[in-house]
C-alpha positions in Angstrom: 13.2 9.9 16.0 15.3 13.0 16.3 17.5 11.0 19.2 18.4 8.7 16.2 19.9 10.4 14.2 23.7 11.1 14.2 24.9 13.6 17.5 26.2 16.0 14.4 22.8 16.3 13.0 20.8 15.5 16.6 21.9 18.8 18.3 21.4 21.4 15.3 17.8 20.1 14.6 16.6 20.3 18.0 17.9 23.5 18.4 16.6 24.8 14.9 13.2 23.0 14.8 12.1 21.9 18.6 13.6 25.2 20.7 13.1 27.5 17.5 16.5 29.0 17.5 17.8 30.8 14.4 20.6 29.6 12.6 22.8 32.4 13.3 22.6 31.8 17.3 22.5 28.3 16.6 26.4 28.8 14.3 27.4 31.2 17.2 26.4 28.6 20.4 28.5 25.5 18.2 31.3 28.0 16.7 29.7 26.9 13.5 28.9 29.0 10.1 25.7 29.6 9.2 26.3 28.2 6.2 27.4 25.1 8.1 24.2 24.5 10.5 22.1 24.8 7.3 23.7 21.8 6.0 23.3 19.9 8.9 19.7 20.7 9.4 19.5 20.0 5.7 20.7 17.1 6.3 19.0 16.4 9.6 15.5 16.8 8.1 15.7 14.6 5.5 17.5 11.9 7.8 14.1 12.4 9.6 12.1 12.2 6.5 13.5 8.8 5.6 12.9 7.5 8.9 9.1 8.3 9.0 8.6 7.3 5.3 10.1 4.2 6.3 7.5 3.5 9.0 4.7 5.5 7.6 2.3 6.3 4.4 2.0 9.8 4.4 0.2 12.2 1.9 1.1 15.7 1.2 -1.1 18.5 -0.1 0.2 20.3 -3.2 1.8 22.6 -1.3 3.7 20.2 0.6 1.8 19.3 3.9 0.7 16.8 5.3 -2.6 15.8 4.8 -3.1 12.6 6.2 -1.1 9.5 7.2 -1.0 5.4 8.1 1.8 3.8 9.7 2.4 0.9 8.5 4.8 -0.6 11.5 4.6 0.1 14.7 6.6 4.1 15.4 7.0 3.1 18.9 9.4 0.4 17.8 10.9 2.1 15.4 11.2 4.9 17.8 12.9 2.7 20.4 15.6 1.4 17.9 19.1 2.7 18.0 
């Protein structure tokens, strides 16, 4: 799902969340502020958030993870849409 979303938002949240890099090194390698690639993995993640609770049921703990889930379509569909 992260190859969905926008190439603005795409490269700042695979660097921040898949390859782990910090958001300082991530503003220096896109001659971004900080302040900027926070906003756009802000943004980013809850892009991604709407796309999985549009395919799937998913129940959170009370301190926000995820305890279980159901998908109700089929992911590798809505993974294969662009």
């Amino acid at each position: 799902m992260i190859a969905r979303l926008p190439e603005l938002y795409r490269d700042t949240v695979m660097l921040s969340e898949i390859k782990g890099w910090p958001q300082h090194r991530i503003a220096q390698h896109g001659h971004l502020t900080v302040s900027g690639v926070k906003s756009r993995v802000q943004r980013g993640r809850a892009m991604l958030k709407d796309m999985l609770t549009a395919c799937c049921d998913i129940q959170v703990s009370r301190t926000g993870h995820v305890v279980d889930y159901d998908c109700t379509t089929d992911i590798r569909t809505v993974c294969e849409e662009k």
